[in-house]
N, C-alpha and C positions, 0 to 999 in steps of 0.2 A: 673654726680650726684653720690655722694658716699651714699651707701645705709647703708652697713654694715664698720667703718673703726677702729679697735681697731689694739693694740696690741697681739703679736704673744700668751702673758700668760693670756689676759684677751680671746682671742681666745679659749684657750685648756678650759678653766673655765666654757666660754658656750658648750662647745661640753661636758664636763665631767657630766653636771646637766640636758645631751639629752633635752636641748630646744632650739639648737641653728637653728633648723627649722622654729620654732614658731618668734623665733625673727628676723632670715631675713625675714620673709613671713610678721610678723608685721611692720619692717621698709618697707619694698615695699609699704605695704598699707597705710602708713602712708606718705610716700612721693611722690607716685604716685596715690591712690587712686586704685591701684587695688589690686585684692586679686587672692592669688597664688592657681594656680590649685594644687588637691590632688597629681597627679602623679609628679610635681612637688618639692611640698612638698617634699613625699620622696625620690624623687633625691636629695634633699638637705640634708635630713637625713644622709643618705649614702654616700655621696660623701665627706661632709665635714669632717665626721667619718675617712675617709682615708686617707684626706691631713693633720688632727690632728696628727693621725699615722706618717704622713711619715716630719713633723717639728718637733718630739720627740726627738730631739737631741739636747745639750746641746751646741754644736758647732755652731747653731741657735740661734741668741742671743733671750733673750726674749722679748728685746723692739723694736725688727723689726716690721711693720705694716703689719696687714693682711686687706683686703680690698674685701670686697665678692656682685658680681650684680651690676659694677661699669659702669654704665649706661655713654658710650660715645657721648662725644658734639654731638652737629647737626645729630644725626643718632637714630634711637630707639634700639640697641643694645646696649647689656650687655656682659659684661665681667665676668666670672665666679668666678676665684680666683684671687688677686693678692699678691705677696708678695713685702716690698718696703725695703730699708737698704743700706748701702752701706759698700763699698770695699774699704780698701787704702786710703778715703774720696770722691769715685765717687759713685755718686746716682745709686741706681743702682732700677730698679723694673721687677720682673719676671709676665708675661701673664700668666697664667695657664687656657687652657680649659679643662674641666672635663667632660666627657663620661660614660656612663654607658654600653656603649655597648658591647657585647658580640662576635659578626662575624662583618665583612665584604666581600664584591664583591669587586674586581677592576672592575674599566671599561678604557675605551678606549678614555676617559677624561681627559682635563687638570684638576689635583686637585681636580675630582668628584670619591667619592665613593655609594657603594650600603650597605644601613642595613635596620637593623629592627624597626620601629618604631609601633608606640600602634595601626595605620591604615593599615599597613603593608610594606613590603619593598619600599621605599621609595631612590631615588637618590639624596644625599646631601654633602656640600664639605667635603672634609678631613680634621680631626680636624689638624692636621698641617696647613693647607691651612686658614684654619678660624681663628688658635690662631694667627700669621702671618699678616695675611688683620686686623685683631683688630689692634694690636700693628700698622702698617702701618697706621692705618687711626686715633690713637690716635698721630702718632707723625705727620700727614697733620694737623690736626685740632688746636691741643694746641702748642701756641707761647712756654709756659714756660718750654716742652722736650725739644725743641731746643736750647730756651736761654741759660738754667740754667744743658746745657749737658746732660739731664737725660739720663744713658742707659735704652733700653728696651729689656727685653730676653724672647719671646714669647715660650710657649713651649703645649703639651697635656698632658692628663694625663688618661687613660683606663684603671683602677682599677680591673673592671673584663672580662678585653681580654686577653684572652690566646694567646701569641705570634704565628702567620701565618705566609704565604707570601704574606698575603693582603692588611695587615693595613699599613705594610712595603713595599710595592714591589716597586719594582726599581722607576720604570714608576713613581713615586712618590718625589724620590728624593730630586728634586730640593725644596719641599716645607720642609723636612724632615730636609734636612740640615738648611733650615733656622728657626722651630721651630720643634725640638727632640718629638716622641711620647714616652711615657714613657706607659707599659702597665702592665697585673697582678704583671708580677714576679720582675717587675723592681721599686719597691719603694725605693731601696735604691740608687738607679743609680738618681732617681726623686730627694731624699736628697742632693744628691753629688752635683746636678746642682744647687740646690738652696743652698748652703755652697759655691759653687765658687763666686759665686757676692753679697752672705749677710755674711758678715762678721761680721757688726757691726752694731746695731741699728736704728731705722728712728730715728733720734735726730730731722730733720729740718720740719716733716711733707708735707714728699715728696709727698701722694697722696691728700693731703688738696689742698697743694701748683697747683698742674695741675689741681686739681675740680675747683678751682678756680682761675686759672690763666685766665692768654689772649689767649683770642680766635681767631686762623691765618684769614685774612680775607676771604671768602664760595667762593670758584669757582664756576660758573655758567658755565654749561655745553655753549652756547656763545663763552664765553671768554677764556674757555679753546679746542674748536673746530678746533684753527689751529695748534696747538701741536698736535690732536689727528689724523688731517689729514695725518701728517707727520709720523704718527706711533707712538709717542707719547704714555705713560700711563698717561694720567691726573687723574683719576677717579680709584680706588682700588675697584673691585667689591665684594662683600662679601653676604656671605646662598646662598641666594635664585637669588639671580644677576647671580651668579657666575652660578647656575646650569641652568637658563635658558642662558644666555651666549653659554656656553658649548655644551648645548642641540640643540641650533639653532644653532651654527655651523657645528655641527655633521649632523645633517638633511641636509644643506643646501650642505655642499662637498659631500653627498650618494646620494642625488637624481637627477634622470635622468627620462627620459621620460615613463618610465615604472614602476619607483619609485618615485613619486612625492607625496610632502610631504605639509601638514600645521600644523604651530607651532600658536597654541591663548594662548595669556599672556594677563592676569589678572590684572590690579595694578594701584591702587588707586593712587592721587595725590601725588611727591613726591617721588615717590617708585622706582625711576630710569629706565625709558622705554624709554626715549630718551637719556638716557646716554647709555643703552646695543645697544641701535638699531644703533648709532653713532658708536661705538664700535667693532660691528657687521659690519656695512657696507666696515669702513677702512680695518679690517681683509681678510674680504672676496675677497672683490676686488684686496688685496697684495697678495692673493694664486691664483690670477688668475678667482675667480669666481664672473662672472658678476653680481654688484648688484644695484640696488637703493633704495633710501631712499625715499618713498612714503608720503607725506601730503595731506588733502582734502583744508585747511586753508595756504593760501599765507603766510603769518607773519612767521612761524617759516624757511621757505626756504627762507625769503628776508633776515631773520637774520643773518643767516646762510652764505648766497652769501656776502653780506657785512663786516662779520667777517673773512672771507675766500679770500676777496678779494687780488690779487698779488699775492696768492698762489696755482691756476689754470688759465686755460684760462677758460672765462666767460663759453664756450661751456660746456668744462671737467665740470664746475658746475650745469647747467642743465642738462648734462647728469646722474647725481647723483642725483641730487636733484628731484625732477617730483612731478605731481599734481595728483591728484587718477583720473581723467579722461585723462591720458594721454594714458591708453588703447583701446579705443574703436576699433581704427581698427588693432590693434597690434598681428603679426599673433601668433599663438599659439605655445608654450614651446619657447618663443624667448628669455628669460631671466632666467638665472641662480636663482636668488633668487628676490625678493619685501620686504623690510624690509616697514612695513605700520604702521608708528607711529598714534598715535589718530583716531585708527580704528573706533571710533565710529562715529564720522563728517563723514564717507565715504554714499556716497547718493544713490539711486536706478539707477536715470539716469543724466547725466552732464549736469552743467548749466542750466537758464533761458529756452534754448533750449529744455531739457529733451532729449538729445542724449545718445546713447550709448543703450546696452542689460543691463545692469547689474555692477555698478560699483565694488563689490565685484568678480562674475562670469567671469568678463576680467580679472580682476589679476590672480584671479586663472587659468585660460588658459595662462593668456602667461607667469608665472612663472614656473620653474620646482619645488620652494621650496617659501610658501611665509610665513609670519612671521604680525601678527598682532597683534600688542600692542593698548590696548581695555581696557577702562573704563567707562562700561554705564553710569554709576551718570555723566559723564561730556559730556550728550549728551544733547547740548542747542537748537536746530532747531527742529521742527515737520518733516522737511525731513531729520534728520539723521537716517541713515538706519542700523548702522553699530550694530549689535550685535551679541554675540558668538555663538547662538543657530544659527541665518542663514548662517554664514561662516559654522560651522559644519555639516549644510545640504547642501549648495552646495557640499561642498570639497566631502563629503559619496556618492553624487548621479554622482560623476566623477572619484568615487574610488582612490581619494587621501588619503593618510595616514595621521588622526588627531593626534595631541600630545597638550594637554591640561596643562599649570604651573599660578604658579601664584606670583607677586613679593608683597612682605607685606615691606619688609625694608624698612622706612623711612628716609627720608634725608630734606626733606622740613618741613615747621614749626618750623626752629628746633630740627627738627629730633623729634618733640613729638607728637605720636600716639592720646596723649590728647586731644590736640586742635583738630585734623578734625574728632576724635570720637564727643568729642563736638559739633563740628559745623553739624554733620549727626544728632545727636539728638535731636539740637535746630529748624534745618531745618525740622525737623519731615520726614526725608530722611530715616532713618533707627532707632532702640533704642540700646541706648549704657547704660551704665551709668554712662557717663561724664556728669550731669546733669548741673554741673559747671566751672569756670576756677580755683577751688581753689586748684585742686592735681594735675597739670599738672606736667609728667614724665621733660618734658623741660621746662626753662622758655619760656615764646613768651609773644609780647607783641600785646594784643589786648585792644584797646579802643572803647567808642563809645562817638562820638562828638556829640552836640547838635546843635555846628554852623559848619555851611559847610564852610565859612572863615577861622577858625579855622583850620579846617580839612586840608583843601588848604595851610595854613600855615605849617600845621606839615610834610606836604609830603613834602614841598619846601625845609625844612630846612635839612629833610632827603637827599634828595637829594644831597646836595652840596659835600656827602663824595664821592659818588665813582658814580653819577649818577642811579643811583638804586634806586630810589621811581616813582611811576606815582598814577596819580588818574583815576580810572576805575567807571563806571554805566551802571545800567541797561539800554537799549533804551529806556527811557521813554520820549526823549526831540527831536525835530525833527533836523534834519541836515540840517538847514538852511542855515549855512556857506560854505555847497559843491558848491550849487551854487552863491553864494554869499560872497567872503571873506569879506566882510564889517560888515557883520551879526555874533553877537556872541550866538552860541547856548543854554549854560550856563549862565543867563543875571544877572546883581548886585541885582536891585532891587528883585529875588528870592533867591538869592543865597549867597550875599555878595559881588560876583567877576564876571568880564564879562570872559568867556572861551568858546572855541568851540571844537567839537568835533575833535577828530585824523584827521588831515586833509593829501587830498590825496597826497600831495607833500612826502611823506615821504614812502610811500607806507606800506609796513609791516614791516619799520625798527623802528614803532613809541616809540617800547619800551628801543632802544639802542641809539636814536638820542639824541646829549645833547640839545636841542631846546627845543623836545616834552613834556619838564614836563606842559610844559605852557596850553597844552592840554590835551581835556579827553580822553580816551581810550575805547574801549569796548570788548567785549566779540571776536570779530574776528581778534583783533589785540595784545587780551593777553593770551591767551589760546594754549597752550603749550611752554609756555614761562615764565618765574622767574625773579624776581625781590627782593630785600631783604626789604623793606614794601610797601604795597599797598593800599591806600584810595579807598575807595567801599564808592559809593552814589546808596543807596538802593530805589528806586523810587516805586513810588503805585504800581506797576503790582505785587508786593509781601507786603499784609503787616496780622498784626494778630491782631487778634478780640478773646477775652477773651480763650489766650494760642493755640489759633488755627490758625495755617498757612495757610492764602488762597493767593489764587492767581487773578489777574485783567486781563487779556490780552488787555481788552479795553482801559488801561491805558497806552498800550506798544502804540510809534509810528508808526503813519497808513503806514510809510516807513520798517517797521522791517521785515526782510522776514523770522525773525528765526519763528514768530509762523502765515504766509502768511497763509490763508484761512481758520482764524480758527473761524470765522462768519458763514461759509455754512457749516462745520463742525461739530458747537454745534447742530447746527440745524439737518442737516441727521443723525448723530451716534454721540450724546452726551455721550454715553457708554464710543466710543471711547478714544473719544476727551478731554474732562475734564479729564481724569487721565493723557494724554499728556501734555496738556497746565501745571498742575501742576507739571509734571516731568522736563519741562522742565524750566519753571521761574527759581525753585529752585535747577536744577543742573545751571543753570546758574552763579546765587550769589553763589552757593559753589564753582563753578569753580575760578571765580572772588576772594572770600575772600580765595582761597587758592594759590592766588602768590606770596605771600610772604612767604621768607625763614626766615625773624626776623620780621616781623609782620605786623596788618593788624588792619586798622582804619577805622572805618563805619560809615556814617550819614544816619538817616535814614528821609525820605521824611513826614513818617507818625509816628506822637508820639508815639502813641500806640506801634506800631514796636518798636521803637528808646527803651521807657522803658522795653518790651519783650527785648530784648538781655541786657539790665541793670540789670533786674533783673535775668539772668541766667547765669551771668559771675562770 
């Protein structure tokens, strides 16, 4: 999305009449709906002040484009400055990331530095390393760099850093050579590079031309998994990816039995936890340190086994892959690291059984280093146990070493922040004020169907491109056809269409089989899993009564064991229990309406509902 995109002289015009703060901060608001923090602001005061300074050159033609907070596809990142023009007649466009900072630390980091930020010293990448991963993921994403040859010249730009050996140091290199940091004294050296590749004007509307070209089609972490087995870069990790990346491997090759560490990562739908924790495992295991890839939820390890398939023996993939009660009697420090994706599904004791001490307190024993990627809002069961406060008390009461991040970068929805703000505030999950769908940072498409036929129709049709749509509900309808294939669980005369639930012949590959669209899915067969749209059938155990969210559990099937015993439970500690039962309906349907990466169609069982989300789209 181009927020800000003029020409180089109508550029220097708003910097000369000092409002061109006011007017990126109003075009943000006006195409995203949100509004730019003060500190902000005056970074944009300043910074722009200095890039006007340093295109002050007449060797700069004037009708080159300037292009400022050029919000890339599928990801909720921005782009600070761009310049667009070309050479010779080769399109050419320069990255500019823009810093205000003052110091830096080296660390001992791939690409990770140490500054100052308004909370305090903080660890985040090198602006080389980030102007680099930008341009990188702007030329994965849009067709029309590659078609239409655009060059792209990544570079930084530190206005008031005083040249070190920090921002520069060697250890740095490789990202340095591939985008130049440009710092105080160096504006004219900052000129030079942007006079090698803009010679001559944007005549063709080079940055229009990629805002709205074609879009490459979205890898889904799946289908790019056997490349990444292999060592493979599928996935460019960028901010906050990148330093938790870094940071887990740095814990995971230092600790030993007398230095045992745990890493809790933060991060919402979308945010890349299964793409670092994949990432993480391959790395680890090629430096020699033993790792696995920990789930509580079968689906994303049968994915996983079957996309991977001929490319281990089945063993070598159970070995990797494991179930979070694969610990119980696993003797202690027996494993170099636990990479534990969707920590919050992890249970108190395993299976129907209730075996084991402690699903959390085993890993931690038999890991020397373990790593949990945690999003409460996506804890659907009454027995998931998994949250960051009790990992942090076990690990303290065994004197392991806590390190606390958090990933915000989106990549799902669209890469727009908008929609699952939205969807937290319509859920009455959290308040945002995405009250609507009308400023969305990305477009996404969300509908609400009135006939579930319909609805059935629009997934089917999606479907046909690349197998990527399924229809997902709440358990409100019993599973009849487990024991029964004759029986359809979904039946015409409610619905429109006879369908049955994900049946077990497919085990947890329901979301990759080309078969399964013809079935519905639930909650433990799509959850930690992506799809590019998704039909959500919103059944009564969630519906709203004049703008208020409640929830029904009596409406779930007497088969559902996400909210099992929650009869004797309203009853002895309704305290408890009712802030449960509705944490958990509605992280359910968040979970569910956030698997889609291009969008998500909903019926709802109950009008009332159905008009609630009509009227706040």
């Amino acid at each position: 999305m181009l927020v800000y995109n003029k020409t180089k002289e109508d550029f220097s015009n708003d910097v000369l009449t000092n409002n061109i703060h006011n007017i990126v901060s109003n075009q943000i608001l006006e195409r995203t709906g949100k509004k730019v923090a003060d500190n902000e602001l005056r970074s944009f005061q300043n910074s722009l002040q200095y890039m006007d300074r340093v295109l002050n050159d007449g060797d700069i033609p004037e009708d080159c484009g300037i292009s400022i907070e050029y919000h890339l596809p599928q990801t909720s990142k921005r782009v600070d400055f761009i310049v667009s023009g070309t050479s010779n007649s080769q399109e050419n466009v320069i990255i500019i990331e823009l810093k205000q900072w003052q110091e830096a630390e080296v660390t001992n980091k791939d690409g990770i530095v140490k500054t100052r930020f308004q909370h305090g010293v903080t660890e985040t990448s090198h602006p080389s390393y980030q102007a680099w991963s930008y341009a990188a993921l702007l030329k994965s994403f849009n067709a029309t760099v590659d078609e239409d040859q655009i060059n792209l010249y990544p570079c930084a730009y530190l206005h008031n850093y005083v040249p070190d050996n920090n921002i520069t140091n060697e250890s740095y290199n490789y990202y340095l050579e591939k985008a130049p940091v440009f710092l105080q004294p160096d504006a004219l050296k900052l000129r030079n590079f942007i006079k090698r590749f803009i010679k001559e004007g944007d005549q063709s509307n080079i940055m229009f031309r990629i805002d709205n070209g074609k879009i490459k089609p979205t890898k889904s972490l799946a289908d790019s998994l056997k490349n990444m087995i292999k060592g493979n870069q599928e996935f460019v990790m960028i901010d906050d990816q990148k330093v938790v990346y870094e940071t887990a491997l740095d814990l995971a090759l230092k600790s030993h039995e007398k230095n045992k560490n745990v890493l809790i990562v933060e991060g919402g739908p979308g945010t890349g936890k299964s793409v670092v924790a994949i990432n993480l495992l391959v790395e680890l295991n090629r430096r020699g340190n033993m790792s696995q890839y920990v789930t509580k939820t079968s689906a994303p390890r049968d994915v996983f086994f079957e996309k991977l398939s001929g490319t281990k023996k089945k063993v070598e993939l159970k070995n990797l892959f494991v179930g979070s009660g694969t610990f119980i009697n696993a003797p202690k420090n027996a494993i170099n690291t636990l990479i534990v994706d969707e920590a919050h599904r992890l249970t108190e004791k395993t299976g129907f059984l209730k075996r084991g001490n402690n699903q959390i307190i085993e890993i931690l024993d038999t890991a020397l280093s373990s790593i949990f990627f945690i999003d409460e809002n996506q804890r659907v069961s009454v027995g998931d146990y998994g949250e960051s406060y009790l990992i942090e008390k076990f690990a303290k009461e065994r004197n392991i070493n806590v390190t606390k991040l958090t990933l915000e970068s989106q990549f799902r929805c669209n890469g727009s922040d908008g929609y699952l703000a939205w969807l937290d505030n319509t859920l009455k999950i959290r308040e945002t004020a995405n009250v609507n769908l009308n400023n969305l940072d990305y477009e996404y498409d969300f509908k609400v169907f009135d006939d579930p036929l319909a609805l059935q129709q629009e997934i089917f049709e999606k479907n046909k491109i690349n197998n990527k749509a399924r229809l997902v509900s709440g358990y409100c309808w019993a599973w009849d056809s487990k024991k029964n294939s004759n029986i359809y669980d979904f039946k015409e005369e409610e619905f429109g269409f006879n369908m049955k639930w994900n049946m077990t012949d497919y085990g947890g590959k329901w979301i990759i089989d080309p078969e399964s669209v013809t079935e519905i899915g639930c909650i433990h067969t799509a959850q930690g899993l992506e799809l590019d749209y998704v039909g959500v059938i919103i059944g009564e155990d969630l519906i709203v009564r004049d703008g208020e969210i409640l929830v029904q559990p009596s409406k779930r099937d007497k088969g559902d064991r996400t909210v099992f015993g929650w009869k004797s439970g309203i009853k002895t500690n309704p305290a408890y229990w009712k802030p449960l039962l509705k944490d958990v309906i509605k992280n359910t349907y968040r979970t569910l309406m956030t698997r889609g990466m291009k969008g998500c169609y909903i019926y709802c069982k109950d009008k009332e509902t159905s008009e609630y989300f009509k009227n706040n789209t």
